[in-house]
MARDOPA-500145 format. One record per residue (C-alpha): residue number from 1; x, y, z; residue in three letters. Coordinates in Angstrom, 1 decimal. Last residue first. Layout:
// residues N
<node NUM <X Y Z> ALA>
...
This chain:
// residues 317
<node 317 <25.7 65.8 6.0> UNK>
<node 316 <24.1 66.1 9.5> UNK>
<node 315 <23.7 62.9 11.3> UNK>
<node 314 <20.0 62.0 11.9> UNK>
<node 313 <18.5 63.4 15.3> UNK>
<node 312 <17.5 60.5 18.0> UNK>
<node 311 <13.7 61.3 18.8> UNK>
<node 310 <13.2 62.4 21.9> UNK>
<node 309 <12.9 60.2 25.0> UNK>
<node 308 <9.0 60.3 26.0> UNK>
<node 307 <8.2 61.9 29.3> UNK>
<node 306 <6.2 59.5 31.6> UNK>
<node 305 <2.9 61.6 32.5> UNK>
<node 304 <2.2 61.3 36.7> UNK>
<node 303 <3.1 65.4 37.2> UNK>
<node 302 <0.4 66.5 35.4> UNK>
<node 301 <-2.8 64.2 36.1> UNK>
<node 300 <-3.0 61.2 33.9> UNK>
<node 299 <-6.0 61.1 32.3> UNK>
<node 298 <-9.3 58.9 33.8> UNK>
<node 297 <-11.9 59.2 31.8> UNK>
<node 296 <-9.8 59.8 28.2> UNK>
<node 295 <-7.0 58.0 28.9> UNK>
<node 294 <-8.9 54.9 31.4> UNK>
<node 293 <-8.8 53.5 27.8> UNK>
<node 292 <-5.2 53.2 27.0> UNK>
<node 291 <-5.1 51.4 30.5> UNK>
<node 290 <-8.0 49.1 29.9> UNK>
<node 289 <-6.5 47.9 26.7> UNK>
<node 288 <-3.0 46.8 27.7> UNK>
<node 287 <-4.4 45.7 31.1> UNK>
<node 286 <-6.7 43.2 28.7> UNK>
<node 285 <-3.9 42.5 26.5> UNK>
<node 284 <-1.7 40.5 29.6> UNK>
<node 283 <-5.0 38.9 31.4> UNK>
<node 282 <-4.8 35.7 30.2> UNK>
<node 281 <-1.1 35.3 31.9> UNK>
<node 280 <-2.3 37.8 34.9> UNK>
<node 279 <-4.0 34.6 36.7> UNK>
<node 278 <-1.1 33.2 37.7> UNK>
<node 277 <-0.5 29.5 38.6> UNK>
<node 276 <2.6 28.7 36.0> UNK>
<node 275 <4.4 31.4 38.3> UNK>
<node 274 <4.5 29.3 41.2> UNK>
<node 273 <6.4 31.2 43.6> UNK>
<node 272 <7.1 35.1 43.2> UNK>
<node 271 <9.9 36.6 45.5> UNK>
<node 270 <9.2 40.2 46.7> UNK>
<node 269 <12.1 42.8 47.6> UNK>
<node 268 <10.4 45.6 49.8> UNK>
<node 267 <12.1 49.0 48.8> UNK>
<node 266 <8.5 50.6 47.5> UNK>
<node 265 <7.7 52.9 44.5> UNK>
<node 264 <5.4 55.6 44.2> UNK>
<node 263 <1.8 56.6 44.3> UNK>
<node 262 <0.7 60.0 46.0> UNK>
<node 261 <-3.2 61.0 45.8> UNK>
<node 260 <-4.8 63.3 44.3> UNK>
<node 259 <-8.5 62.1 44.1> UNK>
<node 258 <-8.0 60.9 40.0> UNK>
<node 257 <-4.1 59.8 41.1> UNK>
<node 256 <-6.2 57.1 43.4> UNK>
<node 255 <-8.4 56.2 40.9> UNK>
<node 254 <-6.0 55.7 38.2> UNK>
<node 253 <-4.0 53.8 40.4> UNK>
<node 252 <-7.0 52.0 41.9> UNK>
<node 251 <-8.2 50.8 38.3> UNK>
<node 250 <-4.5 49.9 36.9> UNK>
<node 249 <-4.4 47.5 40.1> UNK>
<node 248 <-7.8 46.3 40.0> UNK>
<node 247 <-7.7 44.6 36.0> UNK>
<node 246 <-9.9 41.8 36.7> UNK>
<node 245 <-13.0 44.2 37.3> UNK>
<node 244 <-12.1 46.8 34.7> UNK>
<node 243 <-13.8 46.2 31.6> UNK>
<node 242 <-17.1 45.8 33.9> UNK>
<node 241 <-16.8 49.0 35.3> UNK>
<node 240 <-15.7 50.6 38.8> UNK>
<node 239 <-17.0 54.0 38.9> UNK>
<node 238 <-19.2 52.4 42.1> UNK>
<node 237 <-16.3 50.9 44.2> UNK>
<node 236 <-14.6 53.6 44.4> UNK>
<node 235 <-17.4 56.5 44.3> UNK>
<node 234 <-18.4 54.3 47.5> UNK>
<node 233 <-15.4 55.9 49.4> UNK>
<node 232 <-14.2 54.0 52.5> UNK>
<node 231 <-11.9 52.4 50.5> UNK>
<node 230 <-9.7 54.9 49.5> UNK>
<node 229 <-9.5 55.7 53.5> UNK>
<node 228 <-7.4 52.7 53.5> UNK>
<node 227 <-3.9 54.3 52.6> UNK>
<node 226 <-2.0 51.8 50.9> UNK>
<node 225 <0.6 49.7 51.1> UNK>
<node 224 <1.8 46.9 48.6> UNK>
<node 223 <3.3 43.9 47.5> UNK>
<node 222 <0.4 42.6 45.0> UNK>
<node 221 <-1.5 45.5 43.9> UNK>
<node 220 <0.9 46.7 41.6> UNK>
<node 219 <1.0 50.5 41.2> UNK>
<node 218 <0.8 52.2 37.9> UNK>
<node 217 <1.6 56.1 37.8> UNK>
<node 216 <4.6 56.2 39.7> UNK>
<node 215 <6.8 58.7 42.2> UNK>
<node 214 <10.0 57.8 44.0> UNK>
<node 213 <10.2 56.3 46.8> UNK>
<node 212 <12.0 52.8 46.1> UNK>
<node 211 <12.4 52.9 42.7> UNK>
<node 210 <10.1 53.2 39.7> UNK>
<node 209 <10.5 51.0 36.9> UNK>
<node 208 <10.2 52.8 33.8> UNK>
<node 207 <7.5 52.4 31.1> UNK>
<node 206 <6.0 51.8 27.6> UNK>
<node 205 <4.4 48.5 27.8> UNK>
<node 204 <1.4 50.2 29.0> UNK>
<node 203 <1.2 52.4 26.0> UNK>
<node 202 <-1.0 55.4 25.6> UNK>
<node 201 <-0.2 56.9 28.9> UNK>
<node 200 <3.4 56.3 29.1> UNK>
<node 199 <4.5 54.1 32.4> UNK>
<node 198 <6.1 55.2 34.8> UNK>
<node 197 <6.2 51.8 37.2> UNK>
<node 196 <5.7 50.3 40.7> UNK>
<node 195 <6.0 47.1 41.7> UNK>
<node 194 <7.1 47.0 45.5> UNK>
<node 193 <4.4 49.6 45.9> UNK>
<node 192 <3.7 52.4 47.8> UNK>
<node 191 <0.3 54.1 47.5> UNK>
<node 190 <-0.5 57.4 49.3> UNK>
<node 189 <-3.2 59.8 50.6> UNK>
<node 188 <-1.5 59.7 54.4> UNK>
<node 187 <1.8 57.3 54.0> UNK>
<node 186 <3.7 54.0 52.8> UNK>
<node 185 <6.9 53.7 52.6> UNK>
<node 184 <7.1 52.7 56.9> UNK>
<node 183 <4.1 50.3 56.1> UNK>
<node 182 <5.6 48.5 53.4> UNK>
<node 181 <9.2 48.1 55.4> UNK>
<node 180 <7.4 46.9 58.7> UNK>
<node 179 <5.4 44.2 56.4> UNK>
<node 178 <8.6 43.1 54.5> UNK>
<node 177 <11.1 43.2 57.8> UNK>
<node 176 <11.0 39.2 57.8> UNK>
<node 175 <11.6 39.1 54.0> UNK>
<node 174 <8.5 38.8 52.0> UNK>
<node 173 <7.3 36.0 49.8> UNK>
<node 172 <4.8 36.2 47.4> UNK>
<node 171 <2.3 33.8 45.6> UNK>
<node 170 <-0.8 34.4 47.9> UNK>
<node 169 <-0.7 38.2 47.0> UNK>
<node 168 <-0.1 40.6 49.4> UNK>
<node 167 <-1.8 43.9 49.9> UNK>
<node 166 <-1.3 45.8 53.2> UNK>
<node 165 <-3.5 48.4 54.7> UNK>
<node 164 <-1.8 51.8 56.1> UNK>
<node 163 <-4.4 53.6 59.0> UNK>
<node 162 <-7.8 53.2 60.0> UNK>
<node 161 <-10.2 50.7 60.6> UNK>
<node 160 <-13.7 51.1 62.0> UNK>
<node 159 <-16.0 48.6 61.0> UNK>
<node 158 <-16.7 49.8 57.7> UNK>
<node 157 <-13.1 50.6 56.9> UNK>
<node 156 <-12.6 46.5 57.9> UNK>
<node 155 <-15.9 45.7 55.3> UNK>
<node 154 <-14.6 48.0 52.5> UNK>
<node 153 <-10.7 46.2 53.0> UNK>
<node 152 <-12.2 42.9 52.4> UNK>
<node 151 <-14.5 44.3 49.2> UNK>
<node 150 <-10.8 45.8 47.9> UNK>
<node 149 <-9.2 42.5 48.5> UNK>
<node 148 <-12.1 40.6 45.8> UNK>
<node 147 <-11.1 42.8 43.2> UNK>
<node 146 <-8.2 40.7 43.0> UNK>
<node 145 <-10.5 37.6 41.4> UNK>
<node 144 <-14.4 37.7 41.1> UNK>
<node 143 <-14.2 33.7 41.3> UNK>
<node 142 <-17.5 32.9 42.6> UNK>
<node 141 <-19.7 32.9 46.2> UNK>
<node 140 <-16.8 34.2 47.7> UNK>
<node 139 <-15.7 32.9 51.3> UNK>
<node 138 <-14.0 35.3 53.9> UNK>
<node 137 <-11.3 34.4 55.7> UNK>
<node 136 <-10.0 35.7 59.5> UNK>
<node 135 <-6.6 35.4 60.5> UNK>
<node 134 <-5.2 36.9 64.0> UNK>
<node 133 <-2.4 37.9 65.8> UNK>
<node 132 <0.7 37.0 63.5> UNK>
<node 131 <3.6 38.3 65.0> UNK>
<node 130 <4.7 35.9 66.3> UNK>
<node 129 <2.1 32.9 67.4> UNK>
<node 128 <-1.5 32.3 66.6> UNK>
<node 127 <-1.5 28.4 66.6> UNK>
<node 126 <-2.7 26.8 63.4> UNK>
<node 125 <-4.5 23.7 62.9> UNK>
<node 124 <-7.9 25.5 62.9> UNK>
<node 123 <-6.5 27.4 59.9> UNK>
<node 122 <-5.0 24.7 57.8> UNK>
<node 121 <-8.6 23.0 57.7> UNK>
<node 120 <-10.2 26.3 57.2> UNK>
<node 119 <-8.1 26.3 54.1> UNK>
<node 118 <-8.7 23.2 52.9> UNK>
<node 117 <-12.2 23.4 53.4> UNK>
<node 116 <-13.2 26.0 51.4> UNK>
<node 115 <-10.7 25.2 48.5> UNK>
<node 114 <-13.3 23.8 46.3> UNK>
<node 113 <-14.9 27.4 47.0> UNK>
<node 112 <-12.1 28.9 45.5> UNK>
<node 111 <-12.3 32.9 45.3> UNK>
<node 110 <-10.8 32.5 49.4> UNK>
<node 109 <-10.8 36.6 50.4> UNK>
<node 108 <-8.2 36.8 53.5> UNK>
<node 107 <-7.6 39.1 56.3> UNK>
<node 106 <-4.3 38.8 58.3> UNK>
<node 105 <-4.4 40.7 61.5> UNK>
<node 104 <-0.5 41.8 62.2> UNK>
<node 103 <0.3 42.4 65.6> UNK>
<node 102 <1.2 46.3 66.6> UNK>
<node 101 <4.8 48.1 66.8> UNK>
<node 100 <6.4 45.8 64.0> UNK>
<node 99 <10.0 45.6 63.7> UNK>
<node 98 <9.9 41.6 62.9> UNK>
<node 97 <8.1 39.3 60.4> UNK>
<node 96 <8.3 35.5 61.8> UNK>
<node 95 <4.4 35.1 62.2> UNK>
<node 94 <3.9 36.6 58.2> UNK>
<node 93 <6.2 33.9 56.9> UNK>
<node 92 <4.2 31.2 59.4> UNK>
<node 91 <0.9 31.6 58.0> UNK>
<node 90 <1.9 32.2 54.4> UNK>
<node 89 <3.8 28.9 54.6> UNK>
<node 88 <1.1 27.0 56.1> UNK>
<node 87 <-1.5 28.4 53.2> UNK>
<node 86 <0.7 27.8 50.1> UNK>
<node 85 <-0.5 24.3 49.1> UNK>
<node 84 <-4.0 25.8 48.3> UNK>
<node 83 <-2.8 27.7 45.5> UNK>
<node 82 <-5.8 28.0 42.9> UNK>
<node 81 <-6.6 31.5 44.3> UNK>
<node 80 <-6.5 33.0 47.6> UNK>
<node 79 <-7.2 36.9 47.7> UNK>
<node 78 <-4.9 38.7 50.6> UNK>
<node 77 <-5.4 41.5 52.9> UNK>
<node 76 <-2.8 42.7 55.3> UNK>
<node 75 <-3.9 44.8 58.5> UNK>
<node 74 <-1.4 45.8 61.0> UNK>
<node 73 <-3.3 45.8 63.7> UNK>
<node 72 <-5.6 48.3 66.6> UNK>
<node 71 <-8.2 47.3 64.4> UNK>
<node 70 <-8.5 44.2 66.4> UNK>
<node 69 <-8.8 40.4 65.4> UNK>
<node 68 <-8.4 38.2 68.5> UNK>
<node 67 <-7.3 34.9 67.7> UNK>
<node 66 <-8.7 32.5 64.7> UNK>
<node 65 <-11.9 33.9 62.7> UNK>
<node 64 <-13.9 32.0 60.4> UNK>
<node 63 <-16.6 32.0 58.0> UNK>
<node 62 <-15.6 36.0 58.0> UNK>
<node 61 <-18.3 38.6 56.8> UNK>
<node 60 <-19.3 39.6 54.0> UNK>
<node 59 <-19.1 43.0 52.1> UNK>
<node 58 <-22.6 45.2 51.7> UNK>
<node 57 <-22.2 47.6 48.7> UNK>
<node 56 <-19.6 45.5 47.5> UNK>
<node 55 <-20.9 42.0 47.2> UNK>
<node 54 <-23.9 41.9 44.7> UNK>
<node 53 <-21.9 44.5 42.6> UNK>
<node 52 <-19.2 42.0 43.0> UNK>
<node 51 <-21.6 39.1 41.7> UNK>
<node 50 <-22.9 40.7 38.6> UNK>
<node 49 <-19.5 42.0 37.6> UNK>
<node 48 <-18.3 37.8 38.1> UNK>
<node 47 <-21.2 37.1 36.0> UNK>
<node 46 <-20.3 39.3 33.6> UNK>
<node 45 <-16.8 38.2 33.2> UNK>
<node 44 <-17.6 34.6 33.3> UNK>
<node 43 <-19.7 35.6 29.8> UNK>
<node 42 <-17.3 37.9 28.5> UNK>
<node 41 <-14.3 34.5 29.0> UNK>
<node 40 <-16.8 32.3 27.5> UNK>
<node 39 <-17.6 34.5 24.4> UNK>
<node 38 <-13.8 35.1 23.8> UNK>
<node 37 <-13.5 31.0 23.8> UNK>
<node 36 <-15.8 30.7 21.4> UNK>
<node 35 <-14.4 33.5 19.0> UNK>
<node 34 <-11.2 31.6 19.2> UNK>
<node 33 <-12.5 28.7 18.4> UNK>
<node 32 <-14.3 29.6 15.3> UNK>
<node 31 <-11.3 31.6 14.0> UNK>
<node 30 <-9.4 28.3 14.9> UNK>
<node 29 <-11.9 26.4 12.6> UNK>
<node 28 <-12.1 29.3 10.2> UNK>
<node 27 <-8.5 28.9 9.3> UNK>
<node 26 <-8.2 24.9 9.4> UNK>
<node 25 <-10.8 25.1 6.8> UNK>
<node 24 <-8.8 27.9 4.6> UNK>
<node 23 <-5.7 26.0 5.0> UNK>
<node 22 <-7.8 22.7 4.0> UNK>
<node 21 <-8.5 24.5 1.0> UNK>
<node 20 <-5.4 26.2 -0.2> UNK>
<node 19 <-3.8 22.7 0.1> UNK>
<node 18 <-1.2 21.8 3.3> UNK>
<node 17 <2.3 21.0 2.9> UNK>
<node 16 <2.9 17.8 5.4> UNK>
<node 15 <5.1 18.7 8.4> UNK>
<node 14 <8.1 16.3 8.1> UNK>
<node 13 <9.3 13.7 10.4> UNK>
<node 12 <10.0 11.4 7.5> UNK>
<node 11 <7.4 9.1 8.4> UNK>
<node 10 <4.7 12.4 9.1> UNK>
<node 9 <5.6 14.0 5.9> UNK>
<node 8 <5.0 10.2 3.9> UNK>
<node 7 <1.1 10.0 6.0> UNK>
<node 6 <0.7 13.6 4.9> UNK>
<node 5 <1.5 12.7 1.2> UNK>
<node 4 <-0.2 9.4 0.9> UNK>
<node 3 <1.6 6.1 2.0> UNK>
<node 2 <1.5 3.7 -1.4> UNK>
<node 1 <0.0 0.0 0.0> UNK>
């Protein structure tokens, strides 16, 4: 029996040269799943909307609440997300951190209800010790992702909290002074951030890290302080759209320099763990297109605009 083309290629380790027509056919079939796959990710997006504008106005409270939370803390929110395995070490980084005045009350938004019991598992094993006081967590009805730290941070402003909040993502380690060294950068109507950037206002990808104190118009959620009075303001949570939800650090920059406020860089050095498990991969072009677009509602005040190198001038002849 003759092998046909394709079947020869694939022998000979070859890729097979494909006719006009099945080009054309494999075309629209990836056309066709692509466009499939862009109606699932709207769809989970508007359910997610519908579900934090459920959430925000009235934030929940904790499933479960080990020691003796107090606003008289260090407060450090965190969203948990597909990284179960992380919760003992989280626990016992944040008991070792030292040069803190006041016990740090760890506040965490699970988006993973399979998780649900894991974590409150690893909880009731664990002994308040250090400089960890408490750890209450908070259960989300769906997956609303980061956005889900700024409802934590509504509820403690709600009930009387005041002062520097600290956002940590579940992948991150900190050095023992990491929480005193976020909290000392931080500061009234300010932002610091261990991943802080200048970046030009038409192109994200246009930008320039900024160091430790010095100023920044993008300010990573992840490994950062901020002022919580920002989240005592409905206008906040309200202004928030639907292209915006997944993309909460370019919203409360933009926010944040909208109001006046400060945003610059941090000293904190941050390890990230488990890179393969990050949410931001699908979210890369999103940013891209949400920042452009906060341009017209949401310039860049004077100040917070990257200058652009000039043009290099041609050699005279």
């Amino acid at each position: 029996m003759i092998p046909s083309r394709s079947e020869l290629a694939n022998l000979l380790g070859r890729t097979p040269v494909l006719g006009p027509r099945v080009r054309v056919r494999l075309q629209a079939r990836r056309a066709a799943q692509a466009d499939l796959h862009e109606r699932a990710r709207r769809a989970e997006r508007i359910e997610s909307f519908h579900a934090y504008k459920m959430l925000y106005p009235l934030p929940p409270k904790p499933s479960m609440i080990i020691g003796q939370s107090s606003n008289d803390s260090w407060a450090v929110v965190m969203c948990l997300w597909n990284r179960p395995s992380r919760i003992d070490e989280i626990l016992d980084m944040l008991a070792r951190q030292e040069g803190l005045d006041r016990p740090i009350r760890l506040v965490l938004w699970n988006n993973c209800q399979d998780d649900r019991e894991h974590y409150e598992s690893a909880l009731l094993r664990f002994e308040v010790k250090g400089a960890l006081g408490s750890v209450e967590i908070v259960q989300s009805p769906r997956n609303i992702r980061g956005v889900g730290r700024f409802i934590n941070a509504r509820r403690l402003v709600d009930e009387g909290y005041r002062g520097p909040l600290i956002m940590l993502d579940d992948d991150e380690d900190i050095p023992s002074d990491g929480i005193a060294r976020l909290v000392a950068s931080g500061g009234e109507r300010t932002i610091a951030s261990c991943w802080a950037w200048q970046a030009d206002d038409d192109e994200y990808w246009q930008r320039d890290r900024a160091s430790a104190g010095e100023w920044a118009n993008y300010a990573a959620t992840g490994g950062a302080v901020v002022d919580s009075s920002i989240f005592g303001q409905d206008l906040f949570f309200r202004l928030l759209d639907e292209e915006g939800l997944y993309i909460e650090d370019v919203w409360l920059s933009r926010f944040a320099l909208s109001q006046g406020w400060t945003l610059r860089g941090s000293d904190v050095v941050v390890d990230f763990v488990l890179h393969e498990t990050n949410q931001f991969h699908g979210l890369i072009w999103d940013k891209v297109h949400y920042w452009k677009m906060l341009k017209t509602t949401f310039p860049l005040p004077e100040g917070y605009r990257r200058l652009r190198p000039e043009p290099e001038q041609g050699l005279e002849s």
